[in-house]
N, C-alpha and C positions, 0 to 999 in steps of 0.2 A: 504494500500500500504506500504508494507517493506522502510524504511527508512533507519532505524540505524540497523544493521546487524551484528550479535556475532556466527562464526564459532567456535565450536571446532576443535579438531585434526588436527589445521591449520599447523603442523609441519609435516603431512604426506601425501603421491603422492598426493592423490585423493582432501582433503582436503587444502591443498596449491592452486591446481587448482581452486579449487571452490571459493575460498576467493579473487582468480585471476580473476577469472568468472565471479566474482559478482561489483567490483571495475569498469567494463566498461558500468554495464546496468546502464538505464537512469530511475535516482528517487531514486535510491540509496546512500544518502549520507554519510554515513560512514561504514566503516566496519571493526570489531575487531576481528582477529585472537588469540586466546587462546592457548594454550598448553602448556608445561613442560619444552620443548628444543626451538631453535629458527628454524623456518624453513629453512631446506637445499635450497628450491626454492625458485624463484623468486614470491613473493605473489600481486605485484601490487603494488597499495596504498592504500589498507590495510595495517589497523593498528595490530602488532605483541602486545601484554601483555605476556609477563610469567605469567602461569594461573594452577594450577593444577585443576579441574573441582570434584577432590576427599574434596577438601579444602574449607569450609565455603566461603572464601576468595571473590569467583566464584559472590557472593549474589551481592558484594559489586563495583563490575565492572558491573555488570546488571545495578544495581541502579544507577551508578552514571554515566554512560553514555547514560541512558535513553532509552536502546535497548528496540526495539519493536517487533524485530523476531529472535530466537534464532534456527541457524540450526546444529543439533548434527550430528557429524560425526566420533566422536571421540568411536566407540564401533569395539573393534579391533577384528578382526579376526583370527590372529597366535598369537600361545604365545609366537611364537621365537622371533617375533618382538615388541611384549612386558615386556620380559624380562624374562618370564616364566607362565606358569599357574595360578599362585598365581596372579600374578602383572594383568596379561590380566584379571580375576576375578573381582579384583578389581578396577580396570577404567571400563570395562564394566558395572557393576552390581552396587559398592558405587558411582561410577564418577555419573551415570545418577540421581541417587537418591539423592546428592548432588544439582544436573545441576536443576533437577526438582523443587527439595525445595527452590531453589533461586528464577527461575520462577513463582512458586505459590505466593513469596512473594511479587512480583513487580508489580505494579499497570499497567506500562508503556509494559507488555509482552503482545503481541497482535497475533502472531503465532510462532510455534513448529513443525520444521521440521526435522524427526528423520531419517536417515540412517538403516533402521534395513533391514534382510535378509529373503531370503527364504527358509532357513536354520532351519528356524521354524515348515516346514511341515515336517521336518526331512526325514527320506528315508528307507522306507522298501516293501516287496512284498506285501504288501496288498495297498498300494497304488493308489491312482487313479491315469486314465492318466495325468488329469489335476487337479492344487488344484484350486479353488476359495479363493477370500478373506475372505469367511466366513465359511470356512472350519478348522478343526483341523488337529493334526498330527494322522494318524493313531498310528504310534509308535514314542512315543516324545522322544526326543532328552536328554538322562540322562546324560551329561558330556559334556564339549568343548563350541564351542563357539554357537553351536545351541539353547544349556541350556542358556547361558547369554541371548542371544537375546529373547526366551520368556520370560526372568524374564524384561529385557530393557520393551518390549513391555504391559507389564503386570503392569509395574511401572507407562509408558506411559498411559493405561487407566486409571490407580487410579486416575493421577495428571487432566485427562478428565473431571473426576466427581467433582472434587473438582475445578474446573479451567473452567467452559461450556462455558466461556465469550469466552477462546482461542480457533484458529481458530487451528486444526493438521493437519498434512498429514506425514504419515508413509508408507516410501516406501520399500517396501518387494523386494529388488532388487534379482536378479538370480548372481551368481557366476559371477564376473566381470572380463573380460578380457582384453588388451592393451599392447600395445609396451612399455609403463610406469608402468606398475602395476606388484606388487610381491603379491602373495596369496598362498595362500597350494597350491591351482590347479595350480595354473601357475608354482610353485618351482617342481610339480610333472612330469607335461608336461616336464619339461626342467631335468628332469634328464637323464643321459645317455644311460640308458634303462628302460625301463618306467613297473612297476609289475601290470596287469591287475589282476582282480578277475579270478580266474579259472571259467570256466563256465555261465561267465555272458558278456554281454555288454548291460551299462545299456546308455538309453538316455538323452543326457544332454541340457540342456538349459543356455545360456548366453548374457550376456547383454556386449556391448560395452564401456569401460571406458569414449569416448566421448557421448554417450548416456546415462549410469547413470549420468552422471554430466548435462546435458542437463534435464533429468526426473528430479533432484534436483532443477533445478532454476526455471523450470515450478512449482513445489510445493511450493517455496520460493516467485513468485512473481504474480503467478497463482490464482484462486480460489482455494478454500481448498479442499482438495481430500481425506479427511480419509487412510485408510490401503489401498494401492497398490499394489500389482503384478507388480514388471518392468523386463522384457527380452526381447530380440532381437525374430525374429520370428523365425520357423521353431526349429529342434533338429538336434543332432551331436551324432553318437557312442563313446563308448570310443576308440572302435578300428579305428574309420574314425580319430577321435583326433589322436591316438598315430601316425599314418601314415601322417599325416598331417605335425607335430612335427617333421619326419624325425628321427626320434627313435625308434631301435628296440625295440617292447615289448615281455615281458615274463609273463606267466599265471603262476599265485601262488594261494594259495587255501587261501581264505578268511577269513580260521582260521590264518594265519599267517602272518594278517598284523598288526597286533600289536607287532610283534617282530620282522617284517622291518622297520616297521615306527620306534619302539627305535633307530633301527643302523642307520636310516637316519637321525632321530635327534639328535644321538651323535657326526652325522658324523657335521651336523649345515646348512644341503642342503636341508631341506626341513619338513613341520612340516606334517608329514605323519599318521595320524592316525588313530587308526580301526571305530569310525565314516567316517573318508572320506574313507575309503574303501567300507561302506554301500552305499554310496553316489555312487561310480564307480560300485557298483554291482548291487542297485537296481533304481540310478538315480532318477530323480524329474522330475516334468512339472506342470507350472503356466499357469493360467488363465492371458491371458493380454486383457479383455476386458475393464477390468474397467481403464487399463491405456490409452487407445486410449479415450474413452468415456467423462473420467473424468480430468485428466490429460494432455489428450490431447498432446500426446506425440507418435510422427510415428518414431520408432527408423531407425538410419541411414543404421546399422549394424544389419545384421541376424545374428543366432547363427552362423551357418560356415562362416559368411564373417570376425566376430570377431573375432572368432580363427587363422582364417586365417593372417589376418592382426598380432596379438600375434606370429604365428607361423614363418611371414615373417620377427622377428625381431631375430630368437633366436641363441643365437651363439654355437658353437659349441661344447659344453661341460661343465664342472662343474668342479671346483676341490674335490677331489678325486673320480672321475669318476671311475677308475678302482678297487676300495673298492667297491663303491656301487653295481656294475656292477658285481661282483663276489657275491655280498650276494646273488642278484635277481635269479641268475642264481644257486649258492646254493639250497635258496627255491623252484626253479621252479626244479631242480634235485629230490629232493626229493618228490613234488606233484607227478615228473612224476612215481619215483619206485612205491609209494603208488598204483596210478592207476594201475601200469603194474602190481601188486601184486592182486589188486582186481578183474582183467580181469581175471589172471592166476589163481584165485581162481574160478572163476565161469568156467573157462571151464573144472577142475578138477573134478566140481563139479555134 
């Protein structure tokens, strides 16, 4: 039974919540918020440490406050909200293999409960409909933050074998959505006109922000559950999304989203990149058996009632809306000459 209780990422939405979350259940008697800055939220009475998790330091706050469940949260997903590339790199990938080397050394660690994604099965046409947990990526994930999370996860099994006393549970969540939550997807939904893949809509799966936090405390205080699949049920188009969203979209050809995703990131609206284009083109779908089964987790929120709920909070614009909105409609200008050029060639022809 979790006791003493050491979040990371305690300075960010999800992670504030959680350490909020954890503060009211009953058998929980202390709980240590870590991170770098001090939490913008309100964390409960949990305890805040300035803590970098990249710094030996991390060992020495395990040990001496005797934590017995360490649950990581701190593996970031935008680099904008990391400070760039390099920085999200490095909290993802040295922070856990720091976090873990600490763990491995403390007598007193007794479960490891990891945040990781589903982002690991990465996203291409050969795809199945559904992954299972003991599936790979057809096409793995070479760059971004899909790449961190299987090296997280890959680090997470080493520390397994050397560590078989501790109890894990790795939750492979689906793209997280809420009225609270900023991610690539939600910064993309909320742009002022939304750049579909030309030619595709692919289907998406997501999980509720009051339900990943819900799948987390079940793994925190739950029996141990190994690698899970967490999502809301059922799928969503990207084009039922973008309508949903109340945003027009425009189809752009999927060679060119790596030179909207630059403008959107210089523009600082959204971390748009040609992995998440694969993702809006050929979409994902998890198996969530093992999370009813084992986990025991009946989420609140289906995929459409989550977006929904995301979608019923979103205001009406962005600044520099009228930039972005002019590239969109650039790129999709010129998708369209190309087609009417390829049409007008074959009927020459």
């Amino acid at each position: 039974m979790a006791e003493v209780v050491l979040v990371t990422g305690v300075s960010r939405y999800l992670g504030g919540r959680f350490a909020r979350l954890l503060t009211a259940q009953p058998g929980i008697k202390r709980v240590i918020g870590v991170d770098v800055i001090p939490p913008p939220l309100d964390i409960g009475s949990a305890e805040f440490l300035r803590a970098d998790i990249r710094n030996p330091m991390i060992a020495k706050i395990i040990t001496q406050a005797g934590v017995d469940t360490v649950v990581h949260m701190n593996v970031i997903a935008t680099p904008l909200s990391a400070g760039g590339r390099v920085s999200q790199k490095e909290i993802n990938v040295i922070g856990t293999m720091q976090l873990l080397a600490a763990c491995q050394k403390s007598p007193s660690i007794q479960r490891l409960v990891v945040k990781s994604s589903a982002a690991v099965y990465g996203s291409s046409a050969r795809d199945p409909a559904m992954f299972t947990e003991d599936m790979g990526p057809k096409s793995t994930p070479r760059a971004g933050f899909g790449k961190d999370s299987i090296e997280v996860e890959g680090y997470v099994r080493g520390f397994a074998r050397r560590r078989p006393d501790v109890e894990i549970s790795m939750l492979r969540l689906a793209n997280i959505v809420g009225p609270g939550m900023r991610t690539s997807l939600t910064d993309y939904f909320s742009l002022p006109v939304i750049p579909t893949p030309l030619g595709f809509d692919a289907r998406l799966q997501l999980v509720h922000e009051d339900d990943a936090l819900q799948a987390l405390l079940l793994a925190t205080l739950g029996a141990p559950a190994g690698i899970v699949n967490v999502a809301g049920d059922g799928v969503i188009t990207v084009a039922q999304a973008a309508r949903l969203s109340g945003r027009p979209s425009v189809p752009v050809p999927l060679s060119a989203g790596g030179l909207l995703g630059r403008f959107v990131r210089s523009a600082g609206l959204a971390d748009f990149s040609q992995d998440q284009m694969k993702y809006l083109a050929w979409g994902r779908g998890i198996d969530t058996t093992k999370m009813r089964d084992v986990l025991r987790l009946e989420p609140e929120f289906t995929t459409r009632s989550a977006f929904e709920d995301f979608a019923s909070h979103l205001g009406s614009g962005l600044p520099g809306s009228a930039a972005i909105g002019a590239a969109v409609n650039g790129l999709a200008g010129s998708a369209a000459g190309i087609l009417s050029h390829v049409l007008a060639s074959g009927r020459n022809s």
